[in-house]
C-alpha positions, 0 to 999 in steps of 0.5 A: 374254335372258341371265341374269347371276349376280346377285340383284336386290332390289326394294321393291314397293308396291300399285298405285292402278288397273289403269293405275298399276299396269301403269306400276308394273310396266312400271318394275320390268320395266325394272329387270330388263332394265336389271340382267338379274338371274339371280333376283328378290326383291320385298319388299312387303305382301299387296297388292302381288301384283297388280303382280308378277302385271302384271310376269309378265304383261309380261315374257311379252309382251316377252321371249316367256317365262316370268318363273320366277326370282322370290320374293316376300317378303311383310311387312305393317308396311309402316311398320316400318322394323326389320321391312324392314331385318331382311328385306334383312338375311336375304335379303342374307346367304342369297344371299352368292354373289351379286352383289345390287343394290338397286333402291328405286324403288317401296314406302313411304318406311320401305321406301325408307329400309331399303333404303337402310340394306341397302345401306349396312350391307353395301355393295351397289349401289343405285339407283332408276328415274327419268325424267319422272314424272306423279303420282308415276310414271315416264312408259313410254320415259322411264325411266333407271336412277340409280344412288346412292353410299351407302358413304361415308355408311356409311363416316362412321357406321363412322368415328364408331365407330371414333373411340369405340371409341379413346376407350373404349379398345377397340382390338382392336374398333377393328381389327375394325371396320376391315375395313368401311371403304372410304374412310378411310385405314386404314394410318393407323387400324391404325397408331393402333390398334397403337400404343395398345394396346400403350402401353395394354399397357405393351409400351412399345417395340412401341408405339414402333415402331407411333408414327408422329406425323407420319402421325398428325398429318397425319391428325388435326389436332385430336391434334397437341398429344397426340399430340407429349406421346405421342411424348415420353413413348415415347421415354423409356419405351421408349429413354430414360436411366435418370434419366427413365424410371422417372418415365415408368413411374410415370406411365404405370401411374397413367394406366394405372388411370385408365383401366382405372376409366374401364371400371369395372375398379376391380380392374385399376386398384387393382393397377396402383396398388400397383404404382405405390406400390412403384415410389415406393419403388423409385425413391428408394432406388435413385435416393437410396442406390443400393438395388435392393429386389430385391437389397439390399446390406446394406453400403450400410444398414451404412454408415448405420448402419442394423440392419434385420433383413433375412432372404435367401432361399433363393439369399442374396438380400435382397428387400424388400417395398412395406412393408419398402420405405417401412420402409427410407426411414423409417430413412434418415430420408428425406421418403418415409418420414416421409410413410409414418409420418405416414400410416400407419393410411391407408397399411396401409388401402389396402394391406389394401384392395387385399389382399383384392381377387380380383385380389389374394389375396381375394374382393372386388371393389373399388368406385370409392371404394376406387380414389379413395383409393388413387389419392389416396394414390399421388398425394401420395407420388409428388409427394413423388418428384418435384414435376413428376409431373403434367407426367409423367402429362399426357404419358401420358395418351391423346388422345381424339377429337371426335365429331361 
């Protein structure tokens, strides 16, 4: 008989009798000449020596010679399902050259179940050995092999996964993950992954480019109305006129430290806050006086009568700071500024706050009270900026799946 290159895994249990296990050993002698395995793997306790000694006894008598190509993998926690699922884990992994096939027609139900998790867990075939039966056992001449599909109850478990590690925002993971998957549409999944982690990356054209809503929605119908707010908000962020998308921007960086406080990452969140809090600033002098805080034009704070002492830098260009900023909207007497000079003892604060955090220029770690206040404090001045910022916010939000 002719030897395949395959490795065939066995589930064995001791025999009750003389005549139950030679019928235990006839069926697993099937098994073998069904699958014409180049080597063997019997997983069992102690006790099930006496039906691998009945097969080796049988196979010489049908085929005329020696069965030599077996191991025997001896475990005693016959009820402890890690103990077997660790052993096909192993075993599977040291005969990666090999075709392996898993037959867990015999062995106690928790061999049984890690059997079946093995072949899930790394997409081998398995089957088992039926026919008519006579208390528990196949009768000899009736068996047949049944050959069972586990990958796409695997395939559900990865995807479940999948959908979490979107919702944590895990996107690299989630590509990784990917290639395990056998049944979901994975261009679909790449797609949704690129885009967002991009999005998440304020890499706003690439995430764009990475969008593709009907495809999305098609797949996931329960995002629609997510994903449609997404579209839009890309759309400007990436392409739109200059009236809209500095809004886009802000909203898009306050979502931004939401999530990053999602995963406890108080510090990311906090720099992109301040950033967010500049960018207040920015907004409204550039959009109510035509003032470009990188590059100030002294003659436009000339014309209002405004003697700020603003010294240039070494290439003669005036550069404001966040501070300087709202300093700025205060001389110009603007609802920004009296905001900022109402709430300034709070204002100097949070920026203390973010100051001293080891992103920043400290050595402290910032914690989720200190993140409330900024986010507090952002809000109320970006409201300020533009009444309809939470309309902006709710379409840079992400969506987030249902897990069943």
């Amino acid at each position: 008989m002719s030897r395949k290159d395959t490795a065939l895994l066995v589930t064995v249990e001791e025999g009750i009798g003389q005549s139950e296990t030679e019928d235990l050993a006839h069926g697993i002698l099937f098994s073998i000449d069904t699958t014409n395995p180049d080597k063997v793997i019997f997983f069992g306790p102690e006790d099930s020596k006496e039906t691998v000694e009945s097969v080796e006894k049988q196979y010489l008598d049908e085929f005329g010679e020696e069965f030599d190509y077996y191991e025997c993998v001896y475990l005693e926690q016959t009820d402890d399902f890690k103990v077997y699922f660790d052993a096909f884990k192993e075993k599977i992994r040291e005969l990666s050259d090999y075709k392996i096939v898993i037959d867990y027609t015999l062995g106690t139900k928790t061999m049984t179940m890690s059997a079946a998790f093995a072949s899930m867990r790394f997409h081998k075939k398995v089957y088992f050995v039926g026919g008519e039966s006579e208390d528990g056992v196949v009768i000899r001449g009736t068996e047949r092999i049944i050959s069972q599909n586990l990958y796409p109850v695997y395939d559900d478990v990865l995807i479940e996964l999948l959908k979490g590690l979107f919702n944590t925002y895990r996107f690299d993971a989630g590509k990784a993950l990917l290639g395990g998957i056998t049944k979901a549409n994975k261009e679909a999944y790449l797609k949704l992954f690129n885009a967002y982690y991009y999005f998440d990356n304020v890499d706003y054209k690439k995430a764009n480019e990475y969008f593709d809503r009907k495809k999305f929605v098609k797949e996931w119908q329960g995002l629609k109305k997510q994903l449609g707010l997404n579209a839009k908000a890309l759309h400007f962020l990436s392409d739109g006129g200059e009236d809209t998308k500095p809004y886009y921007v802000l909203a898009s960086l306050i979502s931004n430290a939401k999530r990053r406080a999602e995963e406890t990452k108080y510090d990311d969140a906090i720099a992109r806050l301040y950033r967010s809090l500049e960018l207040i600033a920015q907004i409204r002098l550039k959009n109510g006086y035509g003032i470009n805080t990188s590059n100030v034009d002294m003659d436009i704070l000339k014309q209002h009568g405004i003697t700020r002492d603003l010294e240039p830098d070494f290439h003669g260009i005036v550069r404001i700071s966040l501070i300087q900023g709202y300093e700025l909207l205060h001389d110009f007497e603007d609802e920004l500024g009296k905001l900022y000079a109402e709430n300034k003892d709070l204002f100097l604060a949070n920026i203390s706050s973010r100051n001293n955090s080891i992103l920043a220029h400290g050595l402290t770690s910032q914690n989720e009270k200190e993140y409330n206040k900024f986010r507090d404090l952002v809000l109320r001045f970006a409201k300020v900026l533009n009444p309809d910022i939470n309309l902006f916010i709710r379409e840079t939000e992400f969506p987030e799946f249902k897990i069943d």
